[in-house]
N, C-alpha and C positions, 0 to 999 in steps of 0.2 A: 369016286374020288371027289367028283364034283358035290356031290351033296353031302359027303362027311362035312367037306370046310363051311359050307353054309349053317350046318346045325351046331359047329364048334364056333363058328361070328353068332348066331344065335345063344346060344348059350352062354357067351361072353360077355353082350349087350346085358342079358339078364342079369349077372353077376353086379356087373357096372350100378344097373338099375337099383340091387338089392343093397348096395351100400349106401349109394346116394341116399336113398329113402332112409337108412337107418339114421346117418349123422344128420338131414333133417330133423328126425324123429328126436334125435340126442338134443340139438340143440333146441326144440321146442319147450326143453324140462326147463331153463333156463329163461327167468324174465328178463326182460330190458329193464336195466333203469329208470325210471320217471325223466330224468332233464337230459337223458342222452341225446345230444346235440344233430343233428343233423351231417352228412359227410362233406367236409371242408367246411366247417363253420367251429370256428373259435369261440372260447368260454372264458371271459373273467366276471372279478367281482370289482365292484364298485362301491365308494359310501355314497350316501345321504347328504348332501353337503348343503352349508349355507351361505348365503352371498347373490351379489347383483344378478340377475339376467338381461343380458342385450343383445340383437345378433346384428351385431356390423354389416354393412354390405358398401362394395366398393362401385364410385360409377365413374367412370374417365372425363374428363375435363382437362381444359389444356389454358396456359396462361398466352392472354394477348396485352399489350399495352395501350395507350388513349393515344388516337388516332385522329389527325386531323384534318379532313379535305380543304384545300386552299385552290382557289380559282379565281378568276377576274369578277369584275361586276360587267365589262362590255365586252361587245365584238371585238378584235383585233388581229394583228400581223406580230408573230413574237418577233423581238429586237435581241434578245440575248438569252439563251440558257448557261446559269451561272453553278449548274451542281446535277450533278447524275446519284443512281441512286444507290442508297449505303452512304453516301456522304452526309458526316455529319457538320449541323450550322448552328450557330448562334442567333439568339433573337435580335433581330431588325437585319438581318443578313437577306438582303436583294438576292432570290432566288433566278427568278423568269422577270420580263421583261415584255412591252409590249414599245413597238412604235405606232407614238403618237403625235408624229410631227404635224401632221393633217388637223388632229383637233388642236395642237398646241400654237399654230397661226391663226384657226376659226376662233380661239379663245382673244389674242393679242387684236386681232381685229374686232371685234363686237365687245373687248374693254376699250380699244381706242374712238368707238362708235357711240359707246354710253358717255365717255368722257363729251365727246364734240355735241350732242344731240343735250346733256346738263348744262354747260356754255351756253348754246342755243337757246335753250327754254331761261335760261337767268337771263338772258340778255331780251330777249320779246317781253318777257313778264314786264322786266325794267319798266321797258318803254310804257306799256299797258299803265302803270302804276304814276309814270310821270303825263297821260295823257290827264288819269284819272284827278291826281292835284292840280292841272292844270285847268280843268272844270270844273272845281273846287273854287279855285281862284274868280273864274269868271262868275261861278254865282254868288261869291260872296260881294263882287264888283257890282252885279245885278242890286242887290239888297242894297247897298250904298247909293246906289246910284235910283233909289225908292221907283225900280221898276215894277211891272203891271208884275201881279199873281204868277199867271199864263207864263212869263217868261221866265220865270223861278222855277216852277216847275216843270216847265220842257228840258229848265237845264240841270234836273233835282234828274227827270227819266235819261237826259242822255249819260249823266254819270250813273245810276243806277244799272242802267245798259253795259257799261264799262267795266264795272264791276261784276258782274255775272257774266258776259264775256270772259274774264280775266279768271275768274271760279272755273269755268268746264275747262278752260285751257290747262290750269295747272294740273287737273284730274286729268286731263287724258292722258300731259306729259305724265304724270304719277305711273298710269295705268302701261302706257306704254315703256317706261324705263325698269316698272316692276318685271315685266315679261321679257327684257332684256336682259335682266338681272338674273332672272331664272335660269336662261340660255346657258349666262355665262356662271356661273352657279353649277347647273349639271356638268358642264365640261371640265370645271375646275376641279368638281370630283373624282373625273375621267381621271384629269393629268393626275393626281395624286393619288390615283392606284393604277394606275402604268408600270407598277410590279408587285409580283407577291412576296409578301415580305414575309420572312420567317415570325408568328406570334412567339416560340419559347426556343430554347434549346433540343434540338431535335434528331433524329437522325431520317434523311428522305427514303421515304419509304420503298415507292414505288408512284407512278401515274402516267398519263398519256405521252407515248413517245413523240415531243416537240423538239424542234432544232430553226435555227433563223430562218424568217422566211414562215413556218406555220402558219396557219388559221386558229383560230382557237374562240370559240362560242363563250358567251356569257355564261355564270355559275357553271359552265365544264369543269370538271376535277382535274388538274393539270398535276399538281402533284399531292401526296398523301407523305405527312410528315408526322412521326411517331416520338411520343414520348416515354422513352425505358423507364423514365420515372415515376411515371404516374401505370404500376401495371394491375391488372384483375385476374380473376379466374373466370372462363365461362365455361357452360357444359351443356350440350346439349340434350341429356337423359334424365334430367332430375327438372321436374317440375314444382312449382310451389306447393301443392300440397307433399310434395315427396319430399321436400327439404322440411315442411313443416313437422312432417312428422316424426323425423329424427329426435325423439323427445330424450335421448341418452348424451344429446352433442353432435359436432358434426368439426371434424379436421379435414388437413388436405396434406396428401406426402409428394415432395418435390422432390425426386432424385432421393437422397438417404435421410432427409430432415421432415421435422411436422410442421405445419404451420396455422395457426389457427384463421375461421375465415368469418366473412360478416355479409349476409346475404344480399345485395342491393337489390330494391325494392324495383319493381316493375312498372312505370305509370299503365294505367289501365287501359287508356285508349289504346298506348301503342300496343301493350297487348292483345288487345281486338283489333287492331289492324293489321298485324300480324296474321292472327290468326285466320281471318277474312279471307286473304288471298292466298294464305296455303305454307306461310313462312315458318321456315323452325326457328322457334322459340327457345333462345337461349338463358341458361340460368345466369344470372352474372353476383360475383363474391369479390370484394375486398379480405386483402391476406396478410398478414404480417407474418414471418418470422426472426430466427435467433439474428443477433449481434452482425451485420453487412449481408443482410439474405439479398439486399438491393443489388448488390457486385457480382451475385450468383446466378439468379434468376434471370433468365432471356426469354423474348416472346415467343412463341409456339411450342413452351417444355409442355411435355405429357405430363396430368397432376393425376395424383389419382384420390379422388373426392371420399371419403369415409365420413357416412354417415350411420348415425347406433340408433337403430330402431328398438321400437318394446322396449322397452328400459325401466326395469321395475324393482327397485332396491330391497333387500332384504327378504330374499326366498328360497322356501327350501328346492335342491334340483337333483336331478337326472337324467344319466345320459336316455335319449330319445331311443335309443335300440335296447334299453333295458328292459322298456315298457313292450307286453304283447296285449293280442286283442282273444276275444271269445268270446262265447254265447252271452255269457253274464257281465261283459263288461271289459274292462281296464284291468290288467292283472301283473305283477313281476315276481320274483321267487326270491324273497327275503331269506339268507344264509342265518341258519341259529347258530350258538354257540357253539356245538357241539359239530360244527357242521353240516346237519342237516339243510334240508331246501322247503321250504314253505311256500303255498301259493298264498298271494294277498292279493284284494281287490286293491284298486287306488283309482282315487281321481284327480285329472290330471289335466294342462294345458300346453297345447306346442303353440310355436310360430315361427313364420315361415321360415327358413335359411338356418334356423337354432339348430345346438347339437343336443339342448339341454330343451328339459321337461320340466314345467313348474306344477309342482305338488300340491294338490289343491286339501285331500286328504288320505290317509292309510298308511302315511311314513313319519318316520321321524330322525331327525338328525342324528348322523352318524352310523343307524344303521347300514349294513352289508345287504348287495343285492345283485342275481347276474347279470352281466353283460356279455349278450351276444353280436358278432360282427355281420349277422346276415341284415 
């Protein structure tokens, strides 16, 4: 029993075998098409087309406004903080505050000291100047009175004495009232940046959290005050030669609008100083666009930078997946009239990010040709 069923599963396997093998054999009698497509690969036609080639590529950049660090020029003790920040000021609006009652007595004393110390010297010189005609007097008395040589001229050196006496005195007072002047000169400058004053209409940005009472260093950035209206785009991905090469144009999309941009030039050191120590180097653009784009635009929007490389007017094109490769070259399968599918060589140019194929030769405008999606 056992080995009937074995030779009936035998004999069955056979069967199976002998049909497979035939509808094999059936469909061997039968060619494949030439262009049948591969399994999941889609097949249209396309023209020949004429017109620009560029292939856009997008880089991110974001809009900041001109920013301005304001600090003192000296040491000091803040006296008042007059704005936190998000508030906006108006130009010459007293922001911070220093006291400086310490220099503003050192200043009122060493001007009440210049004054007493010019009094002084007018009043010595005087005298100097009345000793001087005073021996004046007596040589001319000498002369009258047809005295010896000798005595004319001891009293020609004691006024000559008199006189150059009276010469270094006034230089030294000069020298010493210059260097007084100076004193009170730097402090006067003190006293009259004893706050930071707003340069423009601004909104405070941010900077060092001060309150009465602080410390606060020379040139330290105490606040950063921002003007909405003066704003750019910068980007950190697009380098000068990448901006340059955008030979098609180069826009910027803010939110749903275009706006055309203007690339601000780089000085070169700072670019090498930059780069020196390892800084990212940012692209920077002036922007304009449509009718109150100033009312819309805020600092830190995401831009998105488009710039149109290759840009080469007047060519014939193709989609890039229409073009295959093989032994002899460059090839696509131009549709006849009638239908049929023709191979043709062509030669041909990509680049990079493009969907299209620029024709260099073997097509012509308007022709049909397939497109495949693999």
């Amino acid at each position: 029993m056992r080995n009937e069923r074995k030779r009936l599963a035998f004999l069955l396997l056979a069967f199976i075998s002998l049909l497979l093998s035939g509808c094999a054999q059936e469909k061997a009698e039968f060619a494949a098409p030439e262009l049948l497509p591969a399994a999941g690969v889609a097949r249209d036609i396309a023209s020949v087309i004429r017109g620009d080639h560029a292939t856009p590529k997008l880089y991110e950049a974001f809009t900041v406004c001109y920013t301005e660090e304001l600090s003192f020029n000296v040491n000091g003790i803040v006296d008042e903080v007059n704005v936190l920040p998000g508030d906006f000021v108006h130009a010459g609006d007293r922001l911070v505050t220093l006291n400086l009652d310490a220099e503003r007595e050192q200043a009122e004393s060493l001007a009440e000291s210049i004054a007493r110390t010019e009094a002084s010297n007018a009043y010595s010189n005087r005298l100097a100047e009345i000793d001087i005609q005073i021996l004046e007097i007596e040589k001319q008395a000498l002369i009258a009175q047809n005295a010896s040589g000798d005595e004319i001229r001891l009293k020609e050196l004691d006024i000559l004495q008199k006189k150059t006496d009276l010469e270094q005195a006034i230089e030294i007072q000069s020298m010493n009232l210059a260097k007084s002047r100076e004193a009170l000169d730097r402090l006067s400058d003190i006293l009259a940046n004893d706050a930071i004053i707003a340069p423009f209409d601004g909104y405070v940005s941010r900077g060092i959290e001060v309150t009465k009472g602080s410390a606060v260093k020379a040139y330290q950035t105490v606040i950063l005050l921002a003007d909405h209206s003066r704003m750019k785009i910068m980007s950190p991905s697009v380098s000068e030669i990448t901006f340059r090469s955008a030979n098609g144009g180069s826009y910027a999309l803010i939110g749903n609008k275009k706006y055309t941009i203007e690339r601000i030039e780089l000085d070169k050191d700072e670019y090498a100083a930059k780069v020196l120590v390892g800084d990212v180097v940012y692209a920077e653009m002036n922007f304009t666009g449509p009718e109150g784009w100033e009312n819309e635009v805020e600092p830190g929007q995401y831009v998105g930078l488009m710039l149109v490389h290759n840009y080469l007017p007047d060519q014939l094109l193709i989609p890039q997946n229409a073009v295959l490769s093989g032994a002899d070259g460059k090839y696509v399968y131009v549709v006849g009239e009638n239908g049929e599918s023709v191979k043709r060589l062509v030669k041909i140019r990509n680049y990079p990010d493009s969907v299209y194929s620029v024709v260099l030769e073997g097509l012509e405008e308007g022709e049909k040709i397939y497109v495949t999606d693999n």
